[in-house]
C-alpha positions as YAML, in Angstrom:
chain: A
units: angstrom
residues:
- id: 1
  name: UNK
  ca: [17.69, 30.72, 16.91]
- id: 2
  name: UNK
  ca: [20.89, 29.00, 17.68]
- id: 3
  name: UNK
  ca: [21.85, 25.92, 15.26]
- id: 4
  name: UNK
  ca: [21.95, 22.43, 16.76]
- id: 5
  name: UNK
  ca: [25.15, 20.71, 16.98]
- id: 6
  name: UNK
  ca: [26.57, 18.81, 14.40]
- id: 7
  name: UNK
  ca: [26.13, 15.38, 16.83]
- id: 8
  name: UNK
  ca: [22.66, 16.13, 17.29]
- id: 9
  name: UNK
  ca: [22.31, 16.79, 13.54]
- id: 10
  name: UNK
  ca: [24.04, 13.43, 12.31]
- id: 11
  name: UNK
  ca: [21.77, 11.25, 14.87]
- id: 12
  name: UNK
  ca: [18.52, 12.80, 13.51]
- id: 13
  name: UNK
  ca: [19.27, 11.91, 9.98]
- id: 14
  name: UNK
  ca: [21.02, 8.27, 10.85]
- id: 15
  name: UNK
  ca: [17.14, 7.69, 12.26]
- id: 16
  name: UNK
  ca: [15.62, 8.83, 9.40]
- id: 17
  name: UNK
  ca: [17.77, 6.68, 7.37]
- id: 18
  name: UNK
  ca: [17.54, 3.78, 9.05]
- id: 19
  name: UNK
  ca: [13.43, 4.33, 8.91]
- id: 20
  name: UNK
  ca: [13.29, 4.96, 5.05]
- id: 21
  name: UNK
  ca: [15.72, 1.67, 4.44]
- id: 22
  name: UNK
  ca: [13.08, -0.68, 6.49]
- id: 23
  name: UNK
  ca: [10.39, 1.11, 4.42]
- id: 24
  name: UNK
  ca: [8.86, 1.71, 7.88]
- id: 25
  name: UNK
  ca: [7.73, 5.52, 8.83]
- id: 26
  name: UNK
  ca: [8.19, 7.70, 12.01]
- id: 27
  name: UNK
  ca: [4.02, 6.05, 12.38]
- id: 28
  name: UNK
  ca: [6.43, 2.94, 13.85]
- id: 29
  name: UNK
  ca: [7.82, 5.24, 16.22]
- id: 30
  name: UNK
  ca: [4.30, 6.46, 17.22]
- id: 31
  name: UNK
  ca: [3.45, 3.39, 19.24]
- id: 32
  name: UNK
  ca: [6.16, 3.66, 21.48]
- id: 33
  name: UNK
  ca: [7.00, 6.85, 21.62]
- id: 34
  name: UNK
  ca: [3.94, 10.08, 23.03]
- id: 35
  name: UNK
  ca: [2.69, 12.25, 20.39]
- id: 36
  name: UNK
  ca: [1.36, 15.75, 20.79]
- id: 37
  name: UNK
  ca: [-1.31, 18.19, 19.21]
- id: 38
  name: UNK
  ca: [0.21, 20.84, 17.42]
- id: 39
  name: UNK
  ca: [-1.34, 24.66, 17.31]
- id: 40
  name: UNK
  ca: [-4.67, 25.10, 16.42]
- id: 41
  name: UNK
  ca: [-5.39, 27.22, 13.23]
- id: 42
  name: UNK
  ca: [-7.71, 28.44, 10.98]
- id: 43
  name: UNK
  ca: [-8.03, 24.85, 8.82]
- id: 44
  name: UNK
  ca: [-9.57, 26.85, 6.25]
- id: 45
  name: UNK
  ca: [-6.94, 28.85, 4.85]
- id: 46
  name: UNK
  ca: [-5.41, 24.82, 4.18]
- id: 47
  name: UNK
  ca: [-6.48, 23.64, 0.77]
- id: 48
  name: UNK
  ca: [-6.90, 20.19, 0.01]
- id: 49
  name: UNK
  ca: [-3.89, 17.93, -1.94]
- id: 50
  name: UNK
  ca: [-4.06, 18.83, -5.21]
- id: 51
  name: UNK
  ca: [-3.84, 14.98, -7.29]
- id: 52
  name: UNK
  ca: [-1.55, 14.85, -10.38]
- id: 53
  name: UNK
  ca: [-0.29, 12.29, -12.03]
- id: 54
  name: UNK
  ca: [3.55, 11.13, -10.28]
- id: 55
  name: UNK
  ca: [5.98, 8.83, -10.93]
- id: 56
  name: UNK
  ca: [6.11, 6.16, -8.39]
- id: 57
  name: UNK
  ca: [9.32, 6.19, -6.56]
- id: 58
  name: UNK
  ca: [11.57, 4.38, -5.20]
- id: 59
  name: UNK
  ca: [12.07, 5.66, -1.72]
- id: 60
  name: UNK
  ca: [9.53, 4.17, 0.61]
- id: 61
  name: UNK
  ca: [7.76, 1.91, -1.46]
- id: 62
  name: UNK
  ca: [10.37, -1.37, -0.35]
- id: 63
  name: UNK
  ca: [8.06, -4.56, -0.80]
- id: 64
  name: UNK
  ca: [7.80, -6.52, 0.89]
- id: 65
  name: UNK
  ca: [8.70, -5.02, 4.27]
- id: 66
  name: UNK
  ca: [8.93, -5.52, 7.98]
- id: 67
  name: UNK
  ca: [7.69, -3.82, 10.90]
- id: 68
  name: UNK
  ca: [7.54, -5.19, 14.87]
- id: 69
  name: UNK
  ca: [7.76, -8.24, 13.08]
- id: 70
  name: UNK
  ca: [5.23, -8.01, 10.46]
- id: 71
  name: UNK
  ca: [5.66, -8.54, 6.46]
- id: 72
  name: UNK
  ca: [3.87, -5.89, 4.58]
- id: 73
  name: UNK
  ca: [3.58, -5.51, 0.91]
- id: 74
  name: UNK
  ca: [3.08, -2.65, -1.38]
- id: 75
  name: UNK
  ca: [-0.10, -2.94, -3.88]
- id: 76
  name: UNK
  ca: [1.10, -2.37, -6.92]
- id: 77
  name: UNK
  ca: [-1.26, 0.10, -8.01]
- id: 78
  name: UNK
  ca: [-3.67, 2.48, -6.41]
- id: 79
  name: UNK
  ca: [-6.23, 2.37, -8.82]
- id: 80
  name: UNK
  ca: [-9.74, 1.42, -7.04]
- id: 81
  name: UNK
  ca: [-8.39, 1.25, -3.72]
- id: 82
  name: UNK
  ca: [-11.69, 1.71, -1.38]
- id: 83
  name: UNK
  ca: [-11.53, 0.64, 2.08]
- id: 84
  name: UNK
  ca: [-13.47, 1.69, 5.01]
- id: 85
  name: UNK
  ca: [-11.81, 1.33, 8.54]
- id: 86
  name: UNK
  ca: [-9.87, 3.72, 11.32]
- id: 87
  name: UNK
  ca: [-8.27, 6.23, 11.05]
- id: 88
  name: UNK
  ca: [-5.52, 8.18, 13.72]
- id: 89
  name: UNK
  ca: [-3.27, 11.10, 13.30]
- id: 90
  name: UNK
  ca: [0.15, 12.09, 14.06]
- id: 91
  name: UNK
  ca: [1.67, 15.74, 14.89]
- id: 92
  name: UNK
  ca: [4.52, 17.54, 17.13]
- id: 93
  name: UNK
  ca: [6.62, 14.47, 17.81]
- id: 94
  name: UNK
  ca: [7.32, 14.05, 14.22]
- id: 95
  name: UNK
  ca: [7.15, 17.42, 12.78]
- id: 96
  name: UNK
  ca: [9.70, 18.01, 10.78]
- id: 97
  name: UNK
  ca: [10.99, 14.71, 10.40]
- id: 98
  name: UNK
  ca: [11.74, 12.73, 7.36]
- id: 99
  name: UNK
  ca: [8.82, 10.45, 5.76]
- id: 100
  name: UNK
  ca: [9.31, 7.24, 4.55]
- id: 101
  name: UNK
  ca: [9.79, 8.53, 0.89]
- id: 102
  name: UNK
  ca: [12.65, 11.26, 2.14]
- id: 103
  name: UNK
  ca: [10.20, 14.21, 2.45]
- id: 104
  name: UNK
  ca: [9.67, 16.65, 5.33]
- id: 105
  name: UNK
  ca: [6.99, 15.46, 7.13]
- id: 106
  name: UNK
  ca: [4.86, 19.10, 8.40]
- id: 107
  name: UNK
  ca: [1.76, 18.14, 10.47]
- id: 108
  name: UNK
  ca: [0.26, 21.28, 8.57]
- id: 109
  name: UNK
  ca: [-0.11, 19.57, 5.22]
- id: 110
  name: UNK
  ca: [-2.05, 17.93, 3.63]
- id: 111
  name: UNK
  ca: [-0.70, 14.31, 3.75]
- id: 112
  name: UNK
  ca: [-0.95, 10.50, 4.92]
- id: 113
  name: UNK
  ca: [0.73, 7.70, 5.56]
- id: 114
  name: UNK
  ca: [-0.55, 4.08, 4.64]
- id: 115
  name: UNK
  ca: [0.89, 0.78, 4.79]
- id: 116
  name: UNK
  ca: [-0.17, -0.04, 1.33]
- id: 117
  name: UNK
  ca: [-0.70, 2.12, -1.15]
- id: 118
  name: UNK
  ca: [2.04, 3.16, -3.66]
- id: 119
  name: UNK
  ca: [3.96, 6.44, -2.84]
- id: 120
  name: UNK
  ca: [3.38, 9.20, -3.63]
- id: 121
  name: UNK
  ca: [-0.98, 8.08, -4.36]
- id: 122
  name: UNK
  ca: [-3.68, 10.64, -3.69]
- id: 123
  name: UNK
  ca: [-7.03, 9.37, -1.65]
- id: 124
  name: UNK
  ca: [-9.99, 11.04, -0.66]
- id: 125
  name: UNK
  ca: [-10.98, 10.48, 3.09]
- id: 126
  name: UNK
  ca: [-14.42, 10.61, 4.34]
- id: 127
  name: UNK
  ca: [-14.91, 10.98, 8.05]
- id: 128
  name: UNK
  ca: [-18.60, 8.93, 8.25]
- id: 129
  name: UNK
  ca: [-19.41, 10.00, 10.98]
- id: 130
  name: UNK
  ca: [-20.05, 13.73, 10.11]
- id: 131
  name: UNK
  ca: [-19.47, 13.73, 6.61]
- id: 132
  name: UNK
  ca: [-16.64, 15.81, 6.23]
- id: 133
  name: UNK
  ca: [-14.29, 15.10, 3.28]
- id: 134
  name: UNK
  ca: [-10.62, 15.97, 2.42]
- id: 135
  name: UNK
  ca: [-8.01, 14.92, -0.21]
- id: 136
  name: UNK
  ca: [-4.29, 13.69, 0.76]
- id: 137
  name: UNK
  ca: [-1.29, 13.25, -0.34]
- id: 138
  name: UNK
  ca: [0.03, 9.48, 0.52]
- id: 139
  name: UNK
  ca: [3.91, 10.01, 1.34]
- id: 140
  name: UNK
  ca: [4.66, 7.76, 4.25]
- id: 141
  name: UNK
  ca: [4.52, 4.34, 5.81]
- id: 142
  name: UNK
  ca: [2.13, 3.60, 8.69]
- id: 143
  name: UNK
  ca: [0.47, 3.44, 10.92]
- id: 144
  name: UNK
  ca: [1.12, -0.23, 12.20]
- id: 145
  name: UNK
  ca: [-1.93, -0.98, 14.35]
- id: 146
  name: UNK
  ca: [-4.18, -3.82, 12.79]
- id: 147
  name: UNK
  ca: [-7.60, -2.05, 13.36]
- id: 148
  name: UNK
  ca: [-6.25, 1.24, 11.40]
- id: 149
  name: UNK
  ca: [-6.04, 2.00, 7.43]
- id: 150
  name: UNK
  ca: [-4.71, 5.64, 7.50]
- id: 151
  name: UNK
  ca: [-2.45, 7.86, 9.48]
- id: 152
  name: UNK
  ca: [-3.02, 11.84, 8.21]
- id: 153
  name: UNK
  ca: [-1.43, 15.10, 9.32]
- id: 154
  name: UNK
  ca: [-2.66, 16.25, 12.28]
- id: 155
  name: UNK
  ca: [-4.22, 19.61, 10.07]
- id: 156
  name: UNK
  ca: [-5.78, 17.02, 8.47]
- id: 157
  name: UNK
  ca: [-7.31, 15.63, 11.69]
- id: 158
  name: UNK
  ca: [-8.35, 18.85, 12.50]
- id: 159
  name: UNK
  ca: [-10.19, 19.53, 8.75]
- id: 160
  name: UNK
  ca: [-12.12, 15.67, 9.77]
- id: 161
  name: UNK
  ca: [-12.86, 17.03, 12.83]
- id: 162
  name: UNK
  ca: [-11.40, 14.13, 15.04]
- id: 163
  name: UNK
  ca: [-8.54, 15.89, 16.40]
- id: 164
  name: UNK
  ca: [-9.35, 15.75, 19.87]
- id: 165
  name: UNK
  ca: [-10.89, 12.31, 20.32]
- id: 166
  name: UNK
  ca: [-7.61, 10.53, 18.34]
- id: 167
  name: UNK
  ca: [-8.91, 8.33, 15.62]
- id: 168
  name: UNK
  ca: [-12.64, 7.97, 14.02]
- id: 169
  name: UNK
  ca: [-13.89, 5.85, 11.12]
- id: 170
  name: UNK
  ca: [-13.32, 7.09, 7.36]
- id: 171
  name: UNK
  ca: [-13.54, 5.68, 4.09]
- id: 172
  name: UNK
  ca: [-10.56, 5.98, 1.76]
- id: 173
  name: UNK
  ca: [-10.58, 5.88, -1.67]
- id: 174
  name: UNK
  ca: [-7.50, 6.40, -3.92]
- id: 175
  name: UNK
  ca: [-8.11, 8.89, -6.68]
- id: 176
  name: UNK
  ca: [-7.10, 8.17, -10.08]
- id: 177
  name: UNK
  ca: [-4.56, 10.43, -11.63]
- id: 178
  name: UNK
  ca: [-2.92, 7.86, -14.02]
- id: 179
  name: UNK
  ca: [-2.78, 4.01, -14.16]
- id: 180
  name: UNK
  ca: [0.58, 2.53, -13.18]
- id: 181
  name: UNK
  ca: [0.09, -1.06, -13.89]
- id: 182
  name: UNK
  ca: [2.92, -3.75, -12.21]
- id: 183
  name: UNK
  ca: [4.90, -3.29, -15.27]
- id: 184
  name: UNK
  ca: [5.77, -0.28, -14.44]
- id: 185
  name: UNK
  ca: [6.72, 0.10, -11.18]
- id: 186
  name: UNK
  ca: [10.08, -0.02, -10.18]
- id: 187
  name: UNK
  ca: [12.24, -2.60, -9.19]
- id: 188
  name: UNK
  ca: [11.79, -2.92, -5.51]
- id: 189
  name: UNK
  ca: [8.24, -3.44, -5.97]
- id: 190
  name: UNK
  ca: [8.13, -6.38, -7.65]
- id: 191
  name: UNK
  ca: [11.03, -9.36, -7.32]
- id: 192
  name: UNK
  ca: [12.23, -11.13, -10.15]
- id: 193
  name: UNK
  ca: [10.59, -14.29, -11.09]
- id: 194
  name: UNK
  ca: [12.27, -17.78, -11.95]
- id: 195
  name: UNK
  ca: [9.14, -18.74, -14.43]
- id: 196
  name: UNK
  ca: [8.45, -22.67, -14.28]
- id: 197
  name: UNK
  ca: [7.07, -24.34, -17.59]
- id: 198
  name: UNK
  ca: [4.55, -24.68, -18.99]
- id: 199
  name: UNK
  ca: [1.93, -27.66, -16.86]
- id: 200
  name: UNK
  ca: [0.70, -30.26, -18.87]
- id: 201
  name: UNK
  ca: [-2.81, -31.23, -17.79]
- id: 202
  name: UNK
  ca: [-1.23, -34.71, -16.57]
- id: 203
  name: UNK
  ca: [1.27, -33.02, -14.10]
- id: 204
  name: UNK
  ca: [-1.89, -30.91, -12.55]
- id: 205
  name: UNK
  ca: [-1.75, -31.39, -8.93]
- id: 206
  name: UNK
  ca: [-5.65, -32.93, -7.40]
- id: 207
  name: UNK
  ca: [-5.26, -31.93, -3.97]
- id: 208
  name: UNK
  ca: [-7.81, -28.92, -3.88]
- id: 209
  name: UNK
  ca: [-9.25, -26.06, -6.12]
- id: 210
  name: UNK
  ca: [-7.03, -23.67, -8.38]
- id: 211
  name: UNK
  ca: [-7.67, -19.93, -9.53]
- id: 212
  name: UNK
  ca: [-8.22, -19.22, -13.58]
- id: 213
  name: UNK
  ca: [-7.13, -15.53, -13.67]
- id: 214
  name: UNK
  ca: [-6.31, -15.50, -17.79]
- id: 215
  name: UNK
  ca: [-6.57, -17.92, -20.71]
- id: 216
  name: UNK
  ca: [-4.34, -16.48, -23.87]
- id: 217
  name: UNK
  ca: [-3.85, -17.76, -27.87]
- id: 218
  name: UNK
  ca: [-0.24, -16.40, -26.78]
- id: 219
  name: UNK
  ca: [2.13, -17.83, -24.40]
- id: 220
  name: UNK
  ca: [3.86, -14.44, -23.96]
- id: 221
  name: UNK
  ca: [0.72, -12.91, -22.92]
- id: 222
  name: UNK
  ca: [0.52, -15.78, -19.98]
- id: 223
  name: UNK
  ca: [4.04, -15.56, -19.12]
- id: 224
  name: UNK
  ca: [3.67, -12.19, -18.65]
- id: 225
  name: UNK
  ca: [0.77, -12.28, -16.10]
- id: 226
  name: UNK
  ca: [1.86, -14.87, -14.57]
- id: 227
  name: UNK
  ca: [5.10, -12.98, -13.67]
- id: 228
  name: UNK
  ca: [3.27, -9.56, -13.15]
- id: 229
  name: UNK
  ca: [0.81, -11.67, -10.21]
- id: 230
  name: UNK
  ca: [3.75, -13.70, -8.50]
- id: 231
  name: UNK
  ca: [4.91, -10.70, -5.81]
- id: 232
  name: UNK
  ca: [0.94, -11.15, -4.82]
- id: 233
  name: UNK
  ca: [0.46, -14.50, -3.37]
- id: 234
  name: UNK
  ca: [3.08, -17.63, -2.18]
- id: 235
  name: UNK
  ca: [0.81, -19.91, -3.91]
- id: 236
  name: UNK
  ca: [2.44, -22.10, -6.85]
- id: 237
  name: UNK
  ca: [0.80, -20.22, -10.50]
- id: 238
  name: UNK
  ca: [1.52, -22.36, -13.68]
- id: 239
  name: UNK
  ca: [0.65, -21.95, -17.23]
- id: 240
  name: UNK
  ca: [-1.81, -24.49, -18.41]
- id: 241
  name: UNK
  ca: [-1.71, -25.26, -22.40]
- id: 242
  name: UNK
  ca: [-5.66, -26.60, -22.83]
- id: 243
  name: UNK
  ca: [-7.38, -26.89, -25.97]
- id: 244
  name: UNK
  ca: [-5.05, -24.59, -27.52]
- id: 245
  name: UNK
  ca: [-5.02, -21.72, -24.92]
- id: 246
  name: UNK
  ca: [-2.22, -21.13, -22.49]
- id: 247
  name: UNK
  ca: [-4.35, -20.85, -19.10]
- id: 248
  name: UNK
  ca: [-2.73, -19.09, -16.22]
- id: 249
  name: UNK
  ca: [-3.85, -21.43, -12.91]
- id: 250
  name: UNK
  ca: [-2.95, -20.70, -8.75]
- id: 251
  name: UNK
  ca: [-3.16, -23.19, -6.81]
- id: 252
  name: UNK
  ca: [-3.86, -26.05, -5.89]
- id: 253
  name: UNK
  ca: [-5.86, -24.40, -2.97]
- id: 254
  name: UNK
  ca: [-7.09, -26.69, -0.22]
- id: 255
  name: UNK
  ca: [-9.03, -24.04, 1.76]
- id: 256
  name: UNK
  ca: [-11.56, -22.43, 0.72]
- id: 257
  name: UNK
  ca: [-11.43, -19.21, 2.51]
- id: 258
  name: UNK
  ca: [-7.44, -19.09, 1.39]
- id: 259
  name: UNK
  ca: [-9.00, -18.97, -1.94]
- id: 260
  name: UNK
  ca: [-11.70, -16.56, -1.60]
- id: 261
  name: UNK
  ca: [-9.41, -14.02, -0.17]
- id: 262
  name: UNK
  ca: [-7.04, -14.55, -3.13]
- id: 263
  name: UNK
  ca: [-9.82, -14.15, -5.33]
- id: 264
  name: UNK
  ca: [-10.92, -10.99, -4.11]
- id: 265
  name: UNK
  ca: [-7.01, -9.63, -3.67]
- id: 266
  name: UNK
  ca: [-6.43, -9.99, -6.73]
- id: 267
  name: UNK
  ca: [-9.54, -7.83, -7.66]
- id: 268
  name: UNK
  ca: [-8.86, -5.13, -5.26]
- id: 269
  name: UNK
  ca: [-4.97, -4.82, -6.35]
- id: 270
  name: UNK
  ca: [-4.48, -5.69, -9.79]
- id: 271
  name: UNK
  ca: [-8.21, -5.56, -11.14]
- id: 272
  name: UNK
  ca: [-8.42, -9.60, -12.29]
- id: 273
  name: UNK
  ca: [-11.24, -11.33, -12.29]
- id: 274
  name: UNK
  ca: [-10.62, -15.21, -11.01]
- id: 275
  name: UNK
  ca: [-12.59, -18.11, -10.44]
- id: 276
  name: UNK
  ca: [-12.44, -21.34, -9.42]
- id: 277
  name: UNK
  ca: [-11.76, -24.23, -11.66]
- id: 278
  name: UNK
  ca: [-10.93, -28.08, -10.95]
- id: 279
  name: UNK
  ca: [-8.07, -30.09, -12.21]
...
């Protein structure tokens, strides 16, 4: 096979370059550009991911980041991830193409791209409407359609049986293979944080409901928190000394569904358990 010419070589990987530094996968190209079905094989012979604990890396897990004008952010951990919604494949267009974490992307593995989860995570998905099951391995950003939650390899369309119709409805959830809490995660995951002092119950703002997420004997412990939860929400979060406890506050929150969903994004990505307290 005759190589391709050093031109055609240097614009490939200036695309793939310019993808991985928006944090943004070939998936971005997807809605603009046709896709296409690659061979059909025996899916069998194609085992599932097999999970194992990773570091989280750099490459491809930019947060926040922008797509067509959109500001996504990274959770900062996988652990109990569980979301049920669609799910779409991508194939020949983007074989052998770089992923958003500087992999070759081959529509014959076993992989995924998602617009949240750390990379690399693991995730089982569950096709509901026949039941069939696979595990992937989360390497790449995408895909940027509201109504979707996973992108996988078109093999792995194939194993879910929705290759030919496009997309179907699965349930993902991220498998465990160790815990890699905000602290550790690397720097472009979490921005640094100017800290303000500590709020006196007199300089407590009135104007609407705030979030308790932590109440600590040690000011460290707040200051900690407070700086491990400030990547997840633009809301103001100040330490609260009370009755001898340093209490970690968000808000104040004027509406109530603003709140709700804080309270239960919080759950979902860093496993705290808020509620609502007046001034």
């Amino acid at each position: 096979m005759r190589n391709p010419s050093f031109s055609s070589h240097l614009r490939r990987l200036t695309i793939a370059l310019a993808l991985m530094t928006v944090g943004a996968c070939s998936t971005a190209t997807k809605m603009v550009e046709k896709d296409g079905a690659g061979k059909r094989i025996d899916t069998t012979v194609i085992p599932n991911a097999t999970p194992k604990s990773e570091p989280i890396t750099i490459a491809g897990n930019k947060s926040p980041y922008e797509v067509f004008g959109k500001t996504y952010w990274v959770l900062p951990t996988s652990k109990g991830y569980k979301e049920t919604g669609i799910a779409s494949w991508y194939g020949r267009k983007f074989h052998g193409r770089l992923t958003s974490n500087g992999e070759v992307y081959n529509m014959y593995g076993m992989t995924a791209a998602h617009k949240s989860l750390p990379i690399p995570s693991y995730a089982r998905v569950t096709n509901t409407d026949n039941g069939r099951s696979i595990v992937v391995r989360i390497n790449d950003r995408g895909p940027f359609h509201d109504e979707r939650v996973i992108d996988l390899s078109f093999v792995g369309a194939m194993k879910l049986g929705f290759a030919d119709q496009g997309t179907t409805t699965v349930l993902v959830e991220t498998i465990d293979t160790e815990e890699h809490p905000l602290s550790t995660i690397k720097a472009p995951l979490i921005p640094k944080v100017s800290l303000k002092p500590l709020a006196p119950a007199s300089q407590v703002a009135s104007n609407g409901n705030y979030l308790q997420v932590g109440a600590f004997s040690d000011v460290t412990l707040a200051r900690q928190l407070q700086g491990k939860i400030q990547p997840l929400t633009s809301q103001p979060i100040v330490v609260r000394n009370q009755d001898n406890l340093f209490k970690l506050w968000i808000g104040p929150i004027s509406d109530n569904i603003e709140l709700l969903s804080l309270k239960a994004l919080l759950k979902k990505t860093a496993n705290l358990t808020a509620f609502s307290v007046s001034p």
